[in-house]
Backbone as a printed PyTorch tensor [residue, N CA C, xyz], in Angstrom:
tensor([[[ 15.6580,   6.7890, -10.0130],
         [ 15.8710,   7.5210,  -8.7800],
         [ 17.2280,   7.1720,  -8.2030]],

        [[ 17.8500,   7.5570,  -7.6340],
         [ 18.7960,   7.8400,  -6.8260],
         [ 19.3680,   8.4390,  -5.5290]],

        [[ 19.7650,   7.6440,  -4.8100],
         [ 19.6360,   8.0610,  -3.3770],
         [ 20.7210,   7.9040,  -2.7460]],

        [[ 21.0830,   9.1100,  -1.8080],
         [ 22.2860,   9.1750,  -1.5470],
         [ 22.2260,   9.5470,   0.0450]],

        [[ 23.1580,   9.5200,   1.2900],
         [ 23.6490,   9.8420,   1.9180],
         [ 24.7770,  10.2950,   2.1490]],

        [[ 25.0240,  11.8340,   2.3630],
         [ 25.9960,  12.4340,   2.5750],
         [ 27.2930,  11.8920,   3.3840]],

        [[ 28.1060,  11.7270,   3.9170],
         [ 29.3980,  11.9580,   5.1030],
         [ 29.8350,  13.1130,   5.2120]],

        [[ 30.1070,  12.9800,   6.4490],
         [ 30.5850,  14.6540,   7.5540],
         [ 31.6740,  14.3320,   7.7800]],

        [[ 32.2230,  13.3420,   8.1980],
         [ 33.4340,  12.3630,   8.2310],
         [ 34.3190,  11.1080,   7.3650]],

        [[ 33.2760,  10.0570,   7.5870],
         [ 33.3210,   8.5460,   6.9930],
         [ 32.2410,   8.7770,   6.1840]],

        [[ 32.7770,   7.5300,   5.0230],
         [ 32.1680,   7.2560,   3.7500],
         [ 31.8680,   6.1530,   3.9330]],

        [[ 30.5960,   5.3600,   3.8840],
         [ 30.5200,   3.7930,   3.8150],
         [ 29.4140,   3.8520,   2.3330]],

        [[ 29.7410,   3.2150,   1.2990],
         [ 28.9480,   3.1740,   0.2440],
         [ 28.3890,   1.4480,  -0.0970]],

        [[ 27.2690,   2.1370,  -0.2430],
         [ 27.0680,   0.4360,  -0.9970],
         [ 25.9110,   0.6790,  -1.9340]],

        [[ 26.1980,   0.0460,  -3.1130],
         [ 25.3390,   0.3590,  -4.5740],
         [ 24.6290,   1.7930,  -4.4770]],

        [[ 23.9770,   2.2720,  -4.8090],
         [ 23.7240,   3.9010,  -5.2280],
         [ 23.7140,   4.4550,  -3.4770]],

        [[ 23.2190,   3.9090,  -2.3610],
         [ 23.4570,   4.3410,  -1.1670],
         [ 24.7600,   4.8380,  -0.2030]],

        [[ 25.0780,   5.9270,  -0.2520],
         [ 26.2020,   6.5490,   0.6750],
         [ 25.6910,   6.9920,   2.1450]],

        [[ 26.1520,   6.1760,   3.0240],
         [ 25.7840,   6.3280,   4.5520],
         [ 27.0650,   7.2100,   4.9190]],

        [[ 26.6660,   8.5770,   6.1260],
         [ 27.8940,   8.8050,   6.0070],
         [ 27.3640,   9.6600,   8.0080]],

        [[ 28.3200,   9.3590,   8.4410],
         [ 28.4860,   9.8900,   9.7440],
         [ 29.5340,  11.1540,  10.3100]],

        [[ 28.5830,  11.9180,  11.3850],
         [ 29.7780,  13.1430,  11.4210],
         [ 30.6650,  12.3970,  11.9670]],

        [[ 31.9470,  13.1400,  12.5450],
         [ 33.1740,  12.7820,  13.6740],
         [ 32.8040,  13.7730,  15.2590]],

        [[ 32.8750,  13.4700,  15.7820],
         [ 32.1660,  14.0780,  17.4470],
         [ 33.5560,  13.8530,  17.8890]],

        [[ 34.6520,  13.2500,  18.3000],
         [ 35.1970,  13.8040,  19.2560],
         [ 36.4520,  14.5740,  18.4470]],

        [[ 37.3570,  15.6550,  19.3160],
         [ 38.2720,  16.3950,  18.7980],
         [ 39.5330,  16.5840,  20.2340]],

        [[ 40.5970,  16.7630,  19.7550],
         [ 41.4560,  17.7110,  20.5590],
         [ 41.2540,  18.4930,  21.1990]],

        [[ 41.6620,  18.9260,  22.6000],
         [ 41.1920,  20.0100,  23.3470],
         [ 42.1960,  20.0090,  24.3910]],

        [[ 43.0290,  20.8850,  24.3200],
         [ 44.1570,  21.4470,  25.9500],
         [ 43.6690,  22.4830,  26.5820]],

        [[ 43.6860,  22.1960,  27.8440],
         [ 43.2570,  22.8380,  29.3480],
         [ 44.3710,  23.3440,  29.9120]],

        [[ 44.0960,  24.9060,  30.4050],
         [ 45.2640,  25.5060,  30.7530],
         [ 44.8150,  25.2010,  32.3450]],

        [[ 45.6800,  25.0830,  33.5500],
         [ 45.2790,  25.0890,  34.5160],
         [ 45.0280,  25.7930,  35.0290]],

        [[ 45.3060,  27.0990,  34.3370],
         [ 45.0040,  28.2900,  35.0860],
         [ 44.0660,  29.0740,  34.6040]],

        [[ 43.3700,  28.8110,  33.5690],
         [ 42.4740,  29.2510,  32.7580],
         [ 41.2100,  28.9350,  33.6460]],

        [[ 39.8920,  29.9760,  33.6670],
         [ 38.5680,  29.5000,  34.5900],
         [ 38.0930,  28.3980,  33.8170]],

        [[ 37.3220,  27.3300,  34.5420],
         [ 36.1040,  26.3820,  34.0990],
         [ 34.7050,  27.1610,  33.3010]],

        [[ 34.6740,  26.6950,  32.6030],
         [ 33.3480,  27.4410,  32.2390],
         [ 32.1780,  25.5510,  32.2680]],

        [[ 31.3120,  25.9580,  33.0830],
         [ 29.9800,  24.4850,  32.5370],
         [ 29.5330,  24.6760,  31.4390]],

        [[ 29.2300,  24.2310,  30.7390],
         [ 28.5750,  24.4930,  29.1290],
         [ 27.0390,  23.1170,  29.5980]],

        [[ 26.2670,  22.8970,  28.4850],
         [ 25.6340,  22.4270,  28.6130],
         [ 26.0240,  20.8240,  28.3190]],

        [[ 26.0100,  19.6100,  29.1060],
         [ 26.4190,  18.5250,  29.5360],
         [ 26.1570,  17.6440,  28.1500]],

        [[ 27.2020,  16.8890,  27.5490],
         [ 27.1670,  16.5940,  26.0100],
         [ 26.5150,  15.4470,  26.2020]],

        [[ 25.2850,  15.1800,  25.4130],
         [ 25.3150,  13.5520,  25.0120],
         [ 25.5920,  12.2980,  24.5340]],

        [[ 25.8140,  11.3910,  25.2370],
         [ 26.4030,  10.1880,  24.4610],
         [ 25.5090,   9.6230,  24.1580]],

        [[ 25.5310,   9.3650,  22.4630],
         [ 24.4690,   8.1340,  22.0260],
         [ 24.5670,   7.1890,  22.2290]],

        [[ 25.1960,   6.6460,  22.3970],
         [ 25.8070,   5.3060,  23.1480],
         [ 25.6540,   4.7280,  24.2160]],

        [[ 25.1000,   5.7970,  24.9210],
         [ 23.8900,   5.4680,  26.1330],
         [ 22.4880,   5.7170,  25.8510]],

        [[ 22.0200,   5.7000,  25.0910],
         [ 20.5520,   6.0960,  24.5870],
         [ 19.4220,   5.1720,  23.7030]],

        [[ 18.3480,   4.9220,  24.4940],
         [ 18.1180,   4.1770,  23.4690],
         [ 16.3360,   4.2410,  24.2510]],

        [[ 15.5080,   4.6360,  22.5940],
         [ 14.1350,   4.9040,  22.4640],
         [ 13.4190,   4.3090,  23.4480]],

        [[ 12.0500,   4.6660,  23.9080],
         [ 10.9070,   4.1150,  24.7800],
         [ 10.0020,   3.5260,  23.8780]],

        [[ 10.0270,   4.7460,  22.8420],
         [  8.0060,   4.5030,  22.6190],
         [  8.2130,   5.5790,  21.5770]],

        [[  7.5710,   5.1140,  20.1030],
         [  6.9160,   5.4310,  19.0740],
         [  5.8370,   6.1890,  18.8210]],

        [[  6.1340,   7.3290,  18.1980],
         [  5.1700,   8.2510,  17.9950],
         [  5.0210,   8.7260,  16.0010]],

        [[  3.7620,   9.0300,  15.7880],
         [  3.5520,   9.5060,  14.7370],
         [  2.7820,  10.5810,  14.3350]],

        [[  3.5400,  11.4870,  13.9600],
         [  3.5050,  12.9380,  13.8350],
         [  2.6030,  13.6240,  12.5680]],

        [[  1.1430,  13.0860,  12.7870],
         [  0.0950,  13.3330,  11.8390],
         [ -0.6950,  14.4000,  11.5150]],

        [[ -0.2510,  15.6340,  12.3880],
         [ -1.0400,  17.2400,  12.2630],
         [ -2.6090,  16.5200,  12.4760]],

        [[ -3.3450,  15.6970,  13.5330],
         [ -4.5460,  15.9230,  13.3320],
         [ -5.1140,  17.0750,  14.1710]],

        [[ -4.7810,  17.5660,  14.5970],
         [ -5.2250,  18.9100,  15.5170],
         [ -5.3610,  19.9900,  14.6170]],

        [[ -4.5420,  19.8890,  13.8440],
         [ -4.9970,  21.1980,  11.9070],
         [ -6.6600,  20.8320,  12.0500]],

        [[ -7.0080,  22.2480,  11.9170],
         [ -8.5930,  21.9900,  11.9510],
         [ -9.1030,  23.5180,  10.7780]],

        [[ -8.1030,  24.0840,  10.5520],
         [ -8.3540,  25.5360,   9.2720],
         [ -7.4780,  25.3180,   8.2320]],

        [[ -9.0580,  24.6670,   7.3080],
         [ -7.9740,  24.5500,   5.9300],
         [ -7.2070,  25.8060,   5.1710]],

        [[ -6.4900,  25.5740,   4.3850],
         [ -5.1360,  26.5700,   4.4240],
         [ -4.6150,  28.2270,   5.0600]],

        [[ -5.0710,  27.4490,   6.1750],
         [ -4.2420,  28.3400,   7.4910],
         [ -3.0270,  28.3980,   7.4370]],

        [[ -1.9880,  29.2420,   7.4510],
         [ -0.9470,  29.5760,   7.2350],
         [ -0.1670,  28.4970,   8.4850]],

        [[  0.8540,  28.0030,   8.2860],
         [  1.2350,  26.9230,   9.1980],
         [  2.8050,  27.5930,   9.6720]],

        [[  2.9440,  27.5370,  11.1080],
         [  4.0470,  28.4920,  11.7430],
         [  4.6290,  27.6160,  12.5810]],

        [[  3.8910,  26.7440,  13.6270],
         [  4.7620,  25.6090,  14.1150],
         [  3.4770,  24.8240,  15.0330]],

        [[  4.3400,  23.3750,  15.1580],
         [  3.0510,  22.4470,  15.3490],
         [  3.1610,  21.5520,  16.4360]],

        [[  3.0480,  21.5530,  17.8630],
         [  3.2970,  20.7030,  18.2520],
         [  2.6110,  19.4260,  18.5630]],

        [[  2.8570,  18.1930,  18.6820],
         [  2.1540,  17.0540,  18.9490],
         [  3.4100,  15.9000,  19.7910]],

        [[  2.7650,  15.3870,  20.7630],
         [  3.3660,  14.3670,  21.4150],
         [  5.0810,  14.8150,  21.8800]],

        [[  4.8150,  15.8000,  22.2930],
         [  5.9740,  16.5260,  22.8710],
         [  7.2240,  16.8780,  22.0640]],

        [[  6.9410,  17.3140,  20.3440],
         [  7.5610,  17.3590,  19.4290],
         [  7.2020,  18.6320,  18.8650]],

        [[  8.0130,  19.3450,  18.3240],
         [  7.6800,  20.7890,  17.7800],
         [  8.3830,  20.4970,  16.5910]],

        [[  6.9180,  21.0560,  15.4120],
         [  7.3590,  20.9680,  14.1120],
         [  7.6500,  22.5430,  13.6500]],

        [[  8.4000,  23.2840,  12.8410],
         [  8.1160,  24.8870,  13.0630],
         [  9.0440,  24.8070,  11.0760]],

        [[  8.2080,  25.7540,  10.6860],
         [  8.5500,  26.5240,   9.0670],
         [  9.7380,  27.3880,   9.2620]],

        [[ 10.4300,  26.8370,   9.0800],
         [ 11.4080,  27.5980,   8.4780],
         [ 12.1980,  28.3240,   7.0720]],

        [[ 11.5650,  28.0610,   6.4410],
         [ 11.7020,  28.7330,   4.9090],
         [ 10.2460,  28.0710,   3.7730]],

        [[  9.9390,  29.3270,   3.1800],
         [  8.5390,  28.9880,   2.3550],
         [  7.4330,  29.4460,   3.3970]],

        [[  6.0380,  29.4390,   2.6160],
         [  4.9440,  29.5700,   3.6150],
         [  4.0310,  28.4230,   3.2950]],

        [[  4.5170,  27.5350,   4.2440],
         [  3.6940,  26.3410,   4.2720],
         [  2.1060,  27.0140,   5.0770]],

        [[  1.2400,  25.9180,   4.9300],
         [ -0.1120,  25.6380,   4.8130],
         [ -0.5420,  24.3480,   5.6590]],

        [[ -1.8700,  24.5030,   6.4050],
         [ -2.3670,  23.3480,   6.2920],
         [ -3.6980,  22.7240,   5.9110]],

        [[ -3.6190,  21.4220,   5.1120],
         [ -4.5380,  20.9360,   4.4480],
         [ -5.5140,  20.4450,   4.7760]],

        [[ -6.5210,  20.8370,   5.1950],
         [ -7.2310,  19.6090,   5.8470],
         [ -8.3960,  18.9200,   4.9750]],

        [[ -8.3010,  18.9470,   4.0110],
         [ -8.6290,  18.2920,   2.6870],
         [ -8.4090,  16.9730,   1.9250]],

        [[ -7.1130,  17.0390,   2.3200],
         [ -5.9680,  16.0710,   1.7510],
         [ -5.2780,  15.3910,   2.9850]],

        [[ -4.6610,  14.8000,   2.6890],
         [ -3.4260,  14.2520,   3.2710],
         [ -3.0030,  12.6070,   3.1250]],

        [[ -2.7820,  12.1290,   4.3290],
         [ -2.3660,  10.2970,   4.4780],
         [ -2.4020,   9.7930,   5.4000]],

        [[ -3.6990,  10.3280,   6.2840],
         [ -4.9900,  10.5380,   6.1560],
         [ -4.8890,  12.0320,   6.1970]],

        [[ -6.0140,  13.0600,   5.9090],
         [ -5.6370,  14.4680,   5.5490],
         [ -5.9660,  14.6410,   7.6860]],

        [[ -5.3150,  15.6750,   7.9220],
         [ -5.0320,  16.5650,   7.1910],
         [ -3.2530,  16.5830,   6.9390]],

        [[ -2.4700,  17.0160,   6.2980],
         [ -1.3110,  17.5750,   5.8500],
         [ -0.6480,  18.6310,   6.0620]],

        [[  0.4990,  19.3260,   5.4280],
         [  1.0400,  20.6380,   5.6180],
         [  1.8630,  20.5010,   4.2150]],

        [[  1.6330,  21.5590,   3.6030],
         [  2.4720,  22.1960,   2.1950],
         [  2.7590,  23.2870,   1.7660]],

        [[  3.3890,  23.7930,   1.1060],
         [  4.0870,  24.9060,   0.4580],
         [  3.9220,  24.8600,  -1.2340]],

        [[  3.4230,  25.5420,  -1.3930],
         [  3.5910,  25.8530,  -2.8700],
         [  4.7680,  26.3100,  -3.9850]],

        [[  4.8920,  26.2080,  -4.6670],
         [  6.1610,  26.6790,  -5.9930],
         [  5.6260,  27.7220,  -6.9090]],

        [[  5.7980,  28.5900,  -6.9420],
         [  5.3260,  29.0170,  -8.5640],
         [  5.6840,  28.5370,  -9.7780]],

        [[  5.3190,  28.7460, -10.7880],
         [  5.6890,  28.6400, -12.2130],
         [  6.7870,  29.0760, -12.7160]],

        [[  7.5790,  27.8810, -13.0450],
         [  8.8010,  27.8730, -13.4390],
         [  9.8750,  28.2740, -12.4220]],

        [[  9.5590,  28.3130, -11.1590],
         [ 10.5090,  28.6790, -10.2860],
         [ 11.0210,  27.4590,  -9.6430]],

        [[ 11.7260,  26.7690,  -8.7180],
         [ 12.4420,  26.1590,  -8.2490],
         [ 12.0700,  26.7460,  -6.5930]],

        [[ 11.2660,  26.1220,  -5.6310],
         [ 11.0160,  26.8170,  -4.3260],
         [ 11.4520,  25.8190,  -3.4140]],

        [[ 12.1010,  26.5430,  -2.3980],
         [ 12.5350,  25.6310,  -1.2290],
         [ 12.0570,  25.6890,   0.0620]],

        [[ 11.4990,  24.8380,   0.7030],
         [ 10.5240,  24.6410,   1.8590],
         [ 11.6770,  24.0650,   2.7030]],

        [[ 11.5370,  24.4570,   4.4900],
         [ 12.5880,  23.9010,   5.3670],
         [ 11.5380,  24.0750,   6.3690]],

        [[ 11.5710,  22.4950,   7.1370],
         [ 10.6000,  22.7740,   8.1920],
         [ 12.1090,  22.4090,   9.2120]],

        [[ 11.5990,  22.4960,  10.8610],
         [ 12.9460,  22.3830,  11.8990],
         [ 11.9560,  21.1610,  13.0680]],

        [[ 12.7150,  19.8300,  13.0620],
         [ 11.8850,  19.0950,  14.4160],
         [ 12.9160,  18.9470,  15.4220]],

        [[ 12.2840,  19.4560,  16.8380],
         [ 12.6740,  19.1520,  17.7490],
         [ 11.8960,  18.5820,  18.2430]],

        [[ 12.3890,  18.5100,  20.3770],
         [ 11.5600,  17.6490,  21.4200],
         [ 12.1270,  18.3760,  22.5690]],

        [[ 12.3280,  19.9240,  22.4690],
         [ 12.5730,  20.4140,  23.3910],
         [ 14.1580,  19.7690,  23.9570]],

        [[ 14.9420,  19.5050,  23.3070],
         [ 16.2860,  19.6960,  23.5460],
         [ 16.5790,  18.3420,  24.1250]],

        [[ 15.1310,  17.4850,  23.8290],
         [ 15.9740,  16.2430,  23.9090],
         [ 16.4800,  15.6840,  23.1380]],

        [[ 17.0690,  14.3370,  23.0810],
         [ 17.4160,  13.2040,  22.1080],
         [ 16.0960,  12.4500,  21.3870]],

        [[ 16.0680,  12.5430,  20.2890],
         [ 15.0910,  11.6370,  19.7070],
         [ 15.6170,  10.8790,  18.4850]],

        [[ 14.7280,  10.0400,  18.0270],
         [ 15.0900,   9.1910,  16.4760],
         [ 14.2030,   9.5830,  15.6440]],

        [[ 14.8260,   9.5520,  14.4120],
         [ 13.6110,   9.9590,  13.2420],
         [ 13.7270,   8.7000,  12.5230]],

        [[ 12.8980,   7.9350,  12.0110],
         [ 12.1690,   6.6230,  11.1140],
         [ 11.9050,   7.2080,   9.8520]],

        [[ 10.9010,   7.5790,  10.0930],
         [ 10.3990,   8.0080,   8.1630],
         [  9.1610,   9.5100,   8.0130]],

        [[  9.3100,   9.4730,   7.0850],
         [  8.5890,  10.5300,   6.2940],
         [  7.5910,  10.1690,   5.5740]],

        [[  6.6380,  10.4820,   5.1470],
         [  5.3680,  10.6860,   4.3940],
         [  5.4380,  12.0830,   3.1890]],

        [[  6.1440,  12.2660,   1.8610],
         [  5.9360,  12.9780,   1.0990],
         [  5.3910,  13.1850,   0.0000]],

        [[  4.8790,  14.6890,  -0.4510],
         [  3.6170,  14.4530,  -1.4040],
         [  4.5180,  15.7690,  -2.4830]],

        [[  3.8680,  15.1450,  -3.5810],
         [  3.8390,  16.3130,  -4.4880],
         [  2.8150,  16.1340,  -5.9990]],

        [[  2.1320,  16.9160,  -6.2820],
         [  0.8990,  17.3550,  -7.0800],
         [  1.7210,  16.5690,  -8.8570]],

        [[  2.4420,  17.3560,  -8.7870],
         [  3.2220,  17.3480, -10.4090],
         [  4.6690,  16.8890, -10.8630]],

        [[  5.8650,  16.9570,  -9.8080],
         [  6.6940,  17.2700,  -9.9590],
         [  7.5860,  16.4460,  -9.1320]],

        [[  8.7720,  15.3700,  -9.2410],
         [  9.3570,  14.6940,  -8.4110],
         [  9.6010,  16.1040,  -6.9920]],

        [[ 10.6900,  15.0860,  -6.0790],
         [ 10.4180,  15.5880,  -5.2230],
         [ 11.9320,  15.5270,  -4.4270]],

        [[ 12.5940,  16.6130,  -4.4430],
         [ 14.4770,  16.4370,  -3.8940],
         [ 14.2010,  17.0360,  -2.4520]],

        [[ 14.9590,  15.8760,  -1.4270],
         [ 14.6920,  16.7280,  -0.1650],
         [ 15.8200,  16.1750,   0.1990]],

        [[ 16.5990,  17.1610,   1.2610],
         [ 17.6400,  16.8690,   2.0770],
         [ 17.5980,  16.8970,   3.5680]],

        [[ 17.6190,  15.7040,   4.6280],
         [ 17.7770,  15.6880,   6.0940],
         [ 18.7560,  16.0600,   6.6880]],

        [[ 18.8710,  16.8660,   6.9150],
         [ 19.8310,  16.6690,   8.0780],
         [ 19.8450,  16.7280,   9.4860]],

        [[ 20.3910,  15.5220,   9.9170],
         [ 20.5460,  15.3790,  11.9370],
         [ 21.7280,  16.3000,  13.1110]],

        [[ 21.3160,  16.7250,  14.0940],
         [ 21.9880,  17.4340,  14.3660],
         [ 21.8720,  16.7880,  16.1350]],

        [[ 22.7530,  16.4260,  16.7970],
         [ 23.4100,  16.2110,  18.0100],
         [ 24.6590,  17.3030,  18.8050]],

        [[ 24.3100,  17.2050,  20.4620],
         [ 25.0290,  18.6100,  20.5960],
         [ 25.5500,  19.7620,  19.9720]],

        [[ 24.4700,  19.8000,  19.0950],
         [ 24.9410,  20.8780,  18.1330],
         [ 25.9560,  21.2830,  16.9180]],

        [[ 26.1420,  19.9690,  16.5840],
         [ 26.9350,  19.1370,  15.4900],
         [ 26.1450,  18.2610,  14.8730]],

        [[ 26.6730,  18.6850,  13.1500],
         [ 25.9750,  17.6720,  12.5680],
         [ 26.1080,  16.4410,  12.1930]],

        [[ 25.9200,  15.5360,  12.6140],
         [ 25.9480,  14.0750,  12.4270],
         [ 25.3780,  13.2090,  11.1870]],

        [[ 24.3530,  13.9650,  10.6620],
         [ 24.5120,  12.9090,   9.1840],
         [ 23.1230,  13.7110,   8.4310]],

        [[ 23.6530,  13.9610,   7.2560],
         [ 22.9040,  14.4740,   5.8700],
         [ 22.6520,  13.4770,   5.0870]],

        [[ 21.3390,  13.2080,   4.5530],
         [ 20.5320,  12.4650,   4.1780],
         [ 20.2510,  13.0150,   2.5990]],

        [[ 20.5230,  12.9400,   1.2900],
         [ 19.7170,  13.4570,   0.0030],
         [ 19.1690,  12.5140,  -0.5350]],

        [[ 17.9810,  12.6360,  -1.4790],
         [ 17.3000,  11.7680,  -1.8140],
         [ 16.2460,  12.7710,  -2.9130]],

        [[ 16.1600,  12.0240,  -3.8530],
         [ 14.9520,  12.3870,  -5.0590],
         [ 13.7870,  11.5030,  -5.1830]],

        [[ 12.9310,  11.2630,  -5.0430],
         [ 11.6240,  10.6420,  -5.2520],
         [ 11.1820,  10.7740,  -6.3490]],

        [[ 10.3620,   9.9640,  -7.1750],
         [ 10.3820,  10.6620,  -8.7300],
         [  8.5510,  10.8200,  -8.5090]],

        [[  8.2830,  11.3560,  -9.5120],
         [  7.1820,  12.0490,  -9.6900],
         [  5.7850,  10.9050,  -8.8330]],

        [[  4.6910,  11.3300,  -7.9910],
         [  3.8850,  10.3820,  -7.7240],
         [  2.7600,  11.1020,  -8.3050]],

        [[  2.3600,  11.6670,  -8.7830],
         [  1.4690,  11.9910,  -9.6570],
         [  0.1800,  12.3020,  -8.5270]],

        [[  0.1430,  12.9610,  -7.2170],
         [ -0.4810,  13.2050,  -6.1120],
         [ -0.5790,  12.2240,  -5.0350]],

        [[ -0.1770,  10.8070,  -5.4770],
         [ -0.0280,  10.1730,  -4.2610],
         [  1.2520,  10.6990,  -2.9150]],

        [[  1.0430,  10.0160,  -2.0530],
         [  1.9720,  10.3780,  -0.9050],
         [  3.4030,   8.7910,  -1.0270]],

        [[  4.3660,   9.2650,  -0.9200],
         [  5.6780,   8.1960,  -1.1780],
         [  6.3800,   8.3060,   0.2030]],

        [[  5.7240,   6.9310,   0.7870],
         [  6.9660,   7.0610,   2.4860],
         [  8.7560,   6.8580,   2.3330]],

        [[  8.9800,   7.5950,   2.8540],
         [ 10.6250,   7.3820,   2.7010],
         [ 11.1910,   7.0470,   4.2880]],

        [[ 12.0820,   5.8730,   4.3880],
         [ 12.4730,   6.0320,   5.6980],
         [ 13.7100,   6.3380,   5.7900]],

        [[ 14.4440,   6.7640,   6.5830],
         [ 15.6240,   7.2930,   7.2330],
         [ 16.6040,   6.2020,   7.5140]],

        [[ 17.7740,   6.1950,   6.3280],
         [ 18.5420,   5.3560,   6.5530],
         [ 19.7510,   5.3620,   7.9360]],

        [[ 19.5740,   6.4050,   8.5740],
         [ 20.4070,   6.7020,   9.6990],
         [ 19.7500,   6.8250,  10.7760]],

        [[ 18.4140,   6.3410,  10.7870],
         [ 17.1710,   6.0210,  12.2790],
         [ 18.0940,   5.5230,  13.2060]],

        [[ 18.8250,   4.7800,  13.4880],
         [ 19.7320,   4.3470,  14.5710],
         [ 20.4370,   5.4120,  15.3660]],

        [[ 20.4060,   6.5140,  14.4840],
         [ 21.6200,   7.5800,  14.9310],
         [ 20.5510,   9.0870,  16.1000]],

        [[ 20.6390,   9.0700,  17.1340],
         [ 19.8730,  10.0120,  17.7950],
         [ 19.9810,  11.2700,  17.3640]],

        [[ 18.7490,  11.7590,  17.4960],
         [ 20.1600,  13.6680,  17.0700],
         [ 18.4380,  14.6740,  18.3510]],

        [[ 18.9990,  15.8610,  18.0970],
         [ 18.2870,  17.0710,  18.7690],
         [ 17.5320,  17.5310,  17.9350]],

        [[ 17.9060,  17.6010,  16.8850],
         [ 17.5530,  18.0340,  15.5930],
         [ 17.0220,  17.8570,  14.6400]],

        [[ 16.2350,  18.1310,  13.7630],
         [ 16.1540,  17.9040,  12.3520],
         [ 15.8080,  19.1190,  11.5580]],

        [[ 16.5350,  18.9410,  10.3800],
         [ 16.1990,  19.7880,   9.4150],
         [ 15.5230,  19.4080,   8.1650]],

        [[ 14.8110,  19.4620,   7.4760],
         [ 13.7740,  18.8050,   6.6530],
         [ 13.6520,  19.8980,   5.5300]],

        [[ 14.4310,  19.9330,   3.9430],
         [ 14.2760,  20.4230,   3.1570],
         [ 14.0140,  20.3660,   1.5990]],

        [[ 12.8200,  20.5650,   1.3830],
         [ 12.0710,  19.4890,   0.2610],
         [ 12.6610,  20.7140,  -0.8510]],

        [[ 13.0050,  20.7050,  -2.1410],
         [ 12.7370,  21.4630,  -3.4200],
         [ 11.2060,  20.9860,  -4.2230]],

        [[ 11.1880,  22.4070,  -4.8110],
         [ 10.1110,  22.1040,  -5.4610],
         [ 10.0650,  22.9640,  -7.0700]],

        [[ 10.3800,  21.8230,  -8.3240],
         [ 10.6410,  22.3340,  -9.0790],
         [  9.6960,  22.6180,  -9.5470]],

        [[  8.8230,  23.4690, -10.0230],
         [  7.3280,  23.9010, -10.4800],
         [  7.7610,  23.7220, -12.0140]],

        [[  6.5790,  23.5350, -13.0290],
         [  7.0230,  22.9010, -14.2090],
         [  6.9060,  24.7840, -14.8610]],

        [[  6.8720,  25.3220, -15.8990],
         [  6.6860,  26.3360, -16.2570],
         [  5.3040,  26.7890, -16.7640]],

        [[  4.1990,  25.7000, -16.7640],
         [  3.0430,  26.0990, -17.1660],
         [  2.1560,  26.5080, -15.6870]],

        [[  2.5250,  26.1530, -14.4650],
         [  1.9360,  26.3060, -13.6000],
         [  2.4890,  26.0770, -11.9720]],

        [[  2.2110,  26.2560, -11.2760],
         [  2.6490,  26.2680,  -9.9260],
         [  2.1590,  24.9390,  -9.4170]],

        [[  2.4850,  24.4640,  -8.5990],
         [  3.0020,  22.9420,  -7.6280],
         [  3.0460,  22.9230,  -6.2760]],

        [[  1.9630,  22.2450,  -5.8720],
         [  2.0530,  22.4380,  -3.7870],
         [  2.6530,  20.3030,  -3.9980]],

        [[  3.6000,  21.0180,  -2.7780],
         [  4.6440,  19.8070,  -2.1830],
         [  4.4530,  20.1630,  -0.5670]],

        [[  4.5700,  18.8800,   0.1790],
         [  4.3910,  18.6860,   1.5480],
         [  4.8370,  17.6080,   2.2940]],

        [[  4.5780,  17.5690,   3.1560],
         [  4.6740,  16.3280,   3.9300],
         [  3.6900,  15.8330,   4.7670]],

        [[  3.6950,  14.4420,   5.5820],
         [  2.5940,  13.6730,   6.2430],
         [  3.5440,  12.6870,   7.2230]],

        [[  2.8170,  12.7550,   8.5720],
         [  3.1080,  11.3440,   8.9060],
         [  4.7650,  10.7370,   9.3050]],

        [[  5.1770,  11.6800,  10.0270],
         [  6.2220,  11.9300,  10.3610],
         [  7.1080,  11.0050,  11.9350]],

        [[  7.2380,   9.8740,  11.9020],
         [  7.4230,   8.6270,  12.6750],
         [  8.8870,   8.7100,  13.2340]],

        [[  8.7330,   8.8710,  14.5950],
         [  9.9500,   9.5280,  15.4090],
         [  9.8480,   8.3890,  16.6890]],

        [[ 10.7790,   8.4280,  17.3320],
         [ 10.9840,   7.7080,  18.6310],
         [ 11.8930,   8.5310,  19.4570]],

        [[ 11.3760,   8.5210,  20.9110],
         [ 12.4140,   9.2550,  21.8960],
         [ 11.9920,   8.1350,  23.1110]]])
């Protein structure tokens, strides 16, 4: 396996791990005569820092494979954004779960989106599953609306167990997350991949 973190900016590497951070501030001249416009008031991470730990377990899923559209728990909205995820309440770590399927021989890409309603939060770790087939997913964090740090990573095959992964850039706050698993389906048959257990701090 092999695991990598992207840079938006800076490169800090160490043995197969690349940590990499956006750049946030830039150049900007003000005409004096030009109007003010307010925009929405930027955050500094640098003033920020977590209360209280939450873990983002879908137990409120109560219709097994009910088509899954968005989820909230503990003042966090989980929502599908590419694929038609599911939820499991069969399975999970503890079940119930949420997954997306692959077909046969296809290559399918699942994107879920976490917010907290436009606050600042931290993401810790993940809970991911897959039936047959390793498992490539890419994070990415997003602060005032800039992205601050892309996360890739391959998991190799767990043969249906669930493999926690944590977030090597948990320190870094963002608004955002983007959460995008591949799912290579082998060619004899189709492959459900998901996630569980999703450990955030705001």
């Amino acid at each position: 396996m092999r695991r990598y973190v992207r840079a938006l900016c800076a490169v800090f590497a160490t043995g197969a791990l690349t940590v990499a951070i956006g750049c946030g501030a830039s150049e900007s001249v003000t005409n004096p005569s030009a109007p003010v416009t307010v925009g929405v008031p930027r955050i500094d991470p640098s003033t920020l820092k977590p209360s209280a730990t939450y873990t983002i377990g879908f137990s409120s899923l109560r219709e097994n494979r009910a088509p899954f559209a968005i989820h909230t728990e503990s003042g966090f909205s989980i929502s599908a954004v590419a694929a038609d995820w599911m939820s499991l309440t069969t399975y999970g770590n503890p079940q119930p779960f949420i997954e997306f399927s692959g077909p046969a021989g296809a290559t399918t890409t699942g994107e879920l989106q976490i917010t907290a309603n436009g606050a600042p939060f931290w993401l810790h770790s993940i809970d991911f599953y897959s039936s047959t087939t390793k498992i490539p997913y890419v994070i990415e964090g997003f602060l005032n609306s800039e992205q601050v740090f892309t996360v890739v990573d391959v998991i190799g095959n767990t043969f249906g167990a669930f493999a926690r992964r944590t977030n090597p850039m948990s320190d870094m706050p963002v608004q955002e997350i983007r959460l995008r698993l591949s799912n290579p389906s082998a060619p004899c048959c189709g492959n459900p991949m998901g996630i569980d257990n999703i450990v955030v701090s705001r």
